[in-house]
LUMVO-251549 format. One record per residue (C-alpha): residue number from 1; x negated, y, z. Coordinates in steps of 0.001 Angstrom, whole numbers, plus 500000, padded with zeros to 6 digits. Layout:
REM LUMVO-251549
> num,X,Y,Z
> NUM,X,Y,Z
...
END
This chain:
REM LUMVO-251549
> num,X,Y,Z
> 1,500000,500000,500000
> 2,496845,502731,499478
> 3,498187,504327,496744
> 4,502095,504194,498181
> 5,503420,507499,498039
> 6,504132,508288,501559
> 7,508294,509157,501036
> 8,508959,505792,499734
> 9,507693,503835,502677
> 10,510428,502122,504926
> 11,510439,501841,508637
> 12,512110,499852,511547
> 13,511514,500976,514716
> 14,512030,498567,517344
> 15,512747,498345,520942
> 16,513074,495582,523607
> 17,515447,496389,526207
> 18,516516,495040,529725
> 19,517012,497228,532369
> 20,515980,500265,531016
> 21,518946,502771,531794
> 22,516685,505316,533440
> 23,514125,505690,530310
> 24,515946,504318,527044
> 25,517700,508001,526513
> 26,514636,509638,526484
> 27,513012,507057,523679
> 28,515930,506897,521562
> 29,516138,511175,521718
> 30,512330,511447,520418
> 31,513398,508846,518015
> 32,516400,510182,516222
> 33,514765,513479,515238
> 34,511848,511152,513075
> 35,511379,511189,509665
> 36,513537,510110,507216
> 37,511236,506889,506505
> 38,512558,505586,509537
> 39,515784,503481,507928
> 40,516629,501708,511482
> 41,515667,501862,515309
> 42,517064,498478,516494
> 43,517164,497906,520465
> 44,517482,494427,521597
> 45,519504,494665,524743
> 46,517880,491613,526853
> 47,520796,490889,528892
> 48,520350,494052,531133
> 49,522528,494238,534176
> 50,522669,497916,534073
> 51,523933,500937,531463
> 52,521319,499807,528579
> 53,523846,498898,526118
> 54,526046,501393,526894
> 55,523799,504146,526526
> 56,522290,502747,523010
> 57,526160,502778,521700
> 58,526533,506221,522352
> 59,523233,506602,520296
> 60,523934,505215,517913
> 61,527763,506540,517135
> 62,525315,510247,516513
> 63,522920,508275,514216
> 64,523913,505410,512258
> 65,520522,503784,512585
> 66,520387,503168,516145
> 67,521828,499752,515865
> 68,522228,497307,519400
> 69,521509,493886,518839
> 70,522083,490884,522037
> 71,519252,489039,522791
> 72,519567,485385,522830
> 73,519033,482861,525707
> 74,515255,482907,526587
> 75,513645,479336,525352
> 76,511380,477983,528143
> 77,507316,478924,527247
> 78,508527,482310,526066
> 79,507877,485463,528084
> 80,510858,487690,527996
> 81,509960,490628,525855
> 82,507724,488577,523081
> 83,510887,486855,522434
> 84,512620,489996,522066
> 85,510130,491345,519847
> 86,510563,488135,517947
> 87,514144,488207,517660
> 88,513805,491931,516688
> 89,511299,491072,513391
> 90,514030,488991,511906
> 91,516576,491221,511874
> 92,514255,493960,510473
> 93,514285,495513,506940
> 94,511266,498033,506876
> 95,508455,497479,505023
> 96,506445,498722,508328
> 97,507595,497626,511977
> 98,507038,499894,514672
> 99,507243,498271,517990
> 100,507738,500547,520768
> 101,508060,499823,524879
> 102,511740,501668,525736
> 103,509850,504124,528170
> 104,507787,505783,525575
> 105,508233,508492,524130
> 106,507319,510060,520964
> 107,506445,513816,519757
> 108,508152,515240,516650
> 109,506772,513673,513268
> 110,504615,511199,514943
> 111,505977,508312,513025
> 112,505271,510254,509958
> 113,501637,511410,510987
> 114,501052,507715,511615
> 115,502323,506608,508562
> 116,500063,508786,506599
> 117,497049,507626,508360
> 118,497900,503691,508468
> 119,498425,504212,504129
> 120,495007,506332,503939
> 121,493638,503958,505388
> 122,495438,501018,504099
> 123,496014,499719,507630
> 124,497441,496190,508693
> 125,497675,497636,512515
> 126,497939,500662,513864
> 127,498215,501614,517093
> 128,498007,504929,519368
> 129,496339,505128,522672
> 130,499088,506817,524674
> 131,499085,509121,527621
> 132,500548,507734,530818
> 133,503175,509900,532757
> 134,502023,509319,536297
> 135,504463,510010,539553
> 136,503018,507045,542486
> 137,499905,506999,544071
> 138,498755,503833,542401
> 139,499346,505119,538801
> 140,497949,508015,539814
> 141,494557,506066,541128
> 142,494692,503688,538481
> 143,495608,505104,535013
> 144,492423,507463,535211
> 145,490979,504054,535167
> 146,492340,502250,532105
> 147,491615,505873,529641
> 148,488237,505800,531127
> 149,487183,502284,530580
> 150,489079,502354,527050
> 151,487869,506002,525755
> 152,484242,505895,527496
> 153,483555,502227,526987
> 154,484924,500870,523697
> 155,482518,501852,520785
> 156,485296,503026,518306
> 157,482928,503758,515208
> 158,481734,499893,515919
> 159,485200,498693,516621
> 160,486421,499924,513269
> 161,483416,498291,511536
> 162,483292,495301,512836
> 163,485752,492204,512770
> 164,484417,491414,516329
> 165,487821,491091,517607
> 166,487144,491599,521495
> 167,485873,495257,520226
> 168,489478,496644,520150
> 169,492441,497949,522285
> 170,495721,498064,521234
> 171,498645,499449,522627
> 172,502269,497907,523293
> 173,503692,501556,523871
> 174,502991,502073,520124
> 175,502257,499465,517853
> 176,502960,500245,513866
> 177,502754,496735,511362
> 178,502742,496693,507914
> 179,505114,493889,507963
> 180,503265,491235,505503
> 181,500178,491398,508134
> 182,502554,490778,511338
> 183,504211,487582,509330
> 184,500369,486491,508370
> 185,498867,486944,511945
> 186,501650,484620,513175
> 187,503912,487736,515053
> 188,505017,487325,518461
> 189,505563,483649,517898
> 190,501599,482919,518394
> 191,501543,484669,521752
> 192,504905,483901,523330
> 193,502955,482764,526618
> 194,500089,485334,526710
> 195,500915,488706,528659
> 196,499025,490709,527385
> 197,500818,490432,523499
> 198,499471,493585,522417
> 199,495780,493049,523132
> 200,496253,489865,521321
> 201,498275,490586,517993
> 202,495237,493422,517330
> 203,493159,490729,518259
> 204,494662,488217,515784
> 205,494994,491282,513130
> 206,490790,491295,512973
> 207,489969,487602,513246
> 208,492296,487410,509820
> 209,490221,489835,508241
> 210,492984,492389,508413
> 211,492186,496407,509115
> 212,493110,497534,512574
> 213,493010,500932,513450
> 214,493462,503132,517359
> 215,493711,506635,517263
> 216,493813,508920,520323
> 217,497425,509886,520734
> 218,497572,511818,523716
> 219,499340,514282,521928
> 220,501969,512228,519937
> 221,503032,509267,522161
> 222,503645,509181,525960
> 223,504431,506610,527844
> 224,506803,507147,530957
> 225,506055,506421,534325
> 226,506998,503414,536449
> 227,509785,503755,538954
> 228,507334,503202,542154
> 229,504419,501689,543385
> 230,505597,497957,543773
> 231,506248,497840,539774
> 232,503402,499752,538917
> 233,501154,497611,540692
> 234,503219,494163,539175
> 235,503145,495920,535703
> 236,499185,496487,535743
> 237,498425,493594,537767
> 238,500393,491251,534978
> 239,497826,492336,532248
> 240,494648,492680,533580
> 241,493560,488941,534237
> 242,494865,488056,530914
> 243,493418,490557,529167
> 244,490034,488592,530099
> 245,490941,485897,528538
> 246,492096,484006,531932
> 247,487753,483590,532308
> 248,487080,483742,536254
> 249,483620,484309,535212
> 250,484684,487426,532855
> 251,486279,488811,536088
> 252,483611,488012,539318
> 253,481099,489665,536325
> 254,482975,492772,535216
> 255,484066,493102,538807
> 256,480449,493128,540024
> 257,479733,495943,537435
> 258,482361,498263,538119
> 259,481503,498149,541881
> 260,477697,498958,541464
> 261,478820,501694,538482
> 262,480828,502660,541174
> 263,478800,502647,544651
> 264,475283,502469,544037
> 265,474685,506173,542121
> 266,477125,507453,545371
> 267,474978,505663,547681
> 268,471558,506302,546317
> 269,472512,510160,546238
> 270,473262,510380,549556
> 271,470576,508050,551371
> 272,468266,509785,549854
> 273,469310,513292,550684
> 274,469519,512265,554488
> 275,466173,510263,554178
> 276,463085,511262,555823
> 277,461321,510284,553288
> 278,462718,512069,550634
> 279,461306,511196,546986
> 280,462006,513746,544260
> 281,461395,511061,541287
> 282,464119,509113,542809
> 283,466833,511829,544014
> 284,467238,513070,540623
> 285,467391,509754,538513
> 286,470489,509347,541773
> 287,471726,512672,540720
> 288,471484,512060,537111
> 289,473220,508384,537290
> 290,476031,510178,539578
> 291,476592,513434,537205
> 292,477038,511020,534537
> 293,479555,509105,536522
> 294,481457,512435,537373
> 295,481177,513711,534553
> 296,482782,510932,532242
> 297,485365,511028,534548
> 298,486038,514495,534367
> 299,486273,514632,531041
> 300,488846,511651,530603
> 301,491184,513654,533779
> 302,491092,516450,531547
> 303,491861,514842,528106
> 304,494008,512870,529349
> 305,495629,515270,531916
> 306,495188,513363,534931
> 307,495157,515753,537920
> 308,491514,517276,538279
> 309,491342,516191,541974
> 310,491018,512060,540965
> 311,487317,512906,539324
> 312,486172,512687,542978
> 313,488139,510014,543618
> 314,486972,507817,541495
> 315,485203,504709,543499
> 316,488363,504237,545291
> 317,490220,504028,541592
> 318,487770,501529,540680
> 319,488293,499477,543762
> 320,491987,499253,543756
> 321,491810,498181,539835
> 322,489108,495588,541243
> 323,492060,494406,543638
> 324,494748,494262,541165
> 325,492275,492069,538641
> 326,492248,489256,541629
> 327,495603,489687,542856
> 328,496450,489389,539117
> 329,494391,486246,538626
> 330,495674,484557,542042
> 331,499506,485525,540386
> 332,498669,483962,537070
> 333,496950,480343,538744
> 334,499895,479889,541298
> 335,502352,481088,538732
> 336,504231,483415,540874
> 337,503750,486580,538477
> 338,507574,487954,537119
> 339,508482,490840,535225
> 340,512113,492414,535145
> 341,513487,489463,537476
> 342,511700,486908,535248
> 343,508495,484402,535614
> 344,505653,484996,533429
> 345,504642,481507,532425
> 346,501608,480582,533732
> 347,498355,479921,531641
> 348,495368,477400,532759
> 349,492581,479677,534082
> 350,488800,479204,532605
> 351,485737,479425,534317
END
């Protein structure tokens, strides 16, 4: 589709659903003011117990593509929203599918700014690092976390270069398909059991040979905040053992790391400022490891608008996501980790 002229190009945007009353409006408002490539924004109500489906109606009687489908019974090995996603791909038209999480929410033209980029670049997979709307202490001390280990650790020239596929990111809150490389990759079908779907479909886009592509788009897609602490730290904690692969070893290693990033610079700095034997050599290669520390966190609070206080804050940050990764591997081995009143199935952990 490189040489598709961008008016011509059909889109579905699509949405699972269940239990979203307090967010949907807000998604489905950014949506209907979209481009007119956009030909249908399905929701999949997944058998909410609240307003979802009523709200979505009275969408879609202002815009006759906001369309409500009902989700089918779950079938056992399937988590909950890959089988909505599923269902949703069927029922789809577009020649692109957008999948969007119902709390996001998107600026004016975004769909069309993406659109232009994923045909420029004749892109299989796009997908848009969001900003994160943060209202509970543990968003607030952990999303600083997740831009800064994305935007200062992931080489993104490299990533684009190279079909490595454990050199990318992608995002659920905005994923956009051209639809013949979501049916070759397998769609949600090939990860119905892993939880972290989107790190895994971008992974499965490079091992085909396909072109993946994540943009910054702090300024086009935001993601909504959780209602409180409990499911922010269940929502986090569900991804971030699978997103190493289920490896023990991935996690005692990367764990390791992110404490001594985190500690030793602090604790070099200040032993040797209240040391009798103070060694200039070695104060200022402490200073100089802990300015860099500061620094790349400062700049991520302020890209990302995180509030400017958190820079200083950042070894406890680190530590609570260092929590969450073992309380999220313990949850995934004993099988008790659930999402929206439903299990996660559980996947055999590596060494």
């Amino acid at each position: 589709m490189k040489n598709t002229r961008i008016d011509t190009v059909t889109v579905s945007v699509l949405i699972p659903a269940r239990d979203e009353e307090n967010r949907i409006s807000e998604c489905l408002q950014s949506l209907i003011s979209q481009c007119s490539n956009v030909i249908e924004i399905i929701v999949l109500d997944d058998r909410s117990t609240d307003a979802t489906a009523e709200i979505v109606m009275e969408f879609s009687e202002q815009d006759s593509r906001v369309k409500l489908m009902a989700g089918d019974e779950l079938p056992s090995g399937w988590i909950g929203k890959h089988w909505a996603c599923h269902q949703l791909s069927l029922v789809s038209e577009g020649q692109y599918l957008l999948f969007l999480d119902a709390d996001t929410v998107l600026e004016e033209d975004a769909i069309l700014l993406a659109l232009r980029k994923a045909t420029e670049g004749n892109c299989d997979l796009l997908t848009f690092m969001p900003r994160r709307i943060a209202k509970c202490v543990a968003e607030k001390l952990m999303f600083p976390f997740i831009d800064w280990a994305i935007f200062c650790w992931l080489p993104m020239s490299q990533a684009h270069k190279r079909k490595n596929p454990y050199l990318s990111a992608t995002y659920g809150q905005f994923m956009l398909f051209k639809r013949l490389a979501y049916e070759q990759i397998g769609g949600h079908s090939r990860v119905k059991d892993n939880a972290v779907d989107d790190m895994e479909l971008g992974r499965m886009t490079k091992r085909e040979g396909l072109v993946w592509s994540l943009l910054d788009g702090g300024g086009l897609v935001t993601s909504l905040p959780y209602e409180n602490n409990v499911d922010a730290l269940k929502g986090i904690s569900r991804s971030v053992f699978p997103a190493l692969n289920y490896h023990v070893s991935l996690l005692v290693a990367f764990s390791i790391l992110l404490l001594a990033i985190a500690y030793i610079p602090l604790y070099n700095f200040i032993s040797e400022v209240i040391s009798d034997q103070f060694s200039t050599g070695f104060f200022y290669l402490s200073l100089f490891s802990l300015s860099m520390l500061v620094i790349s966190w400062a700049f991520v609070c302020v890209r990302f608008k995180h509030p400017k206080y958190l820079v200083i804050l950042f070894p406890v940050s680190i530590t609570l996501v260092v929590l969450v990764a073992y309380y999220s591997m313990f949850a995934n081995a004993m099988q008790f980790q659930s999402w929206k009143d439903r299990g996660v199935p559980g996947r055999r952990v590596r060494l």
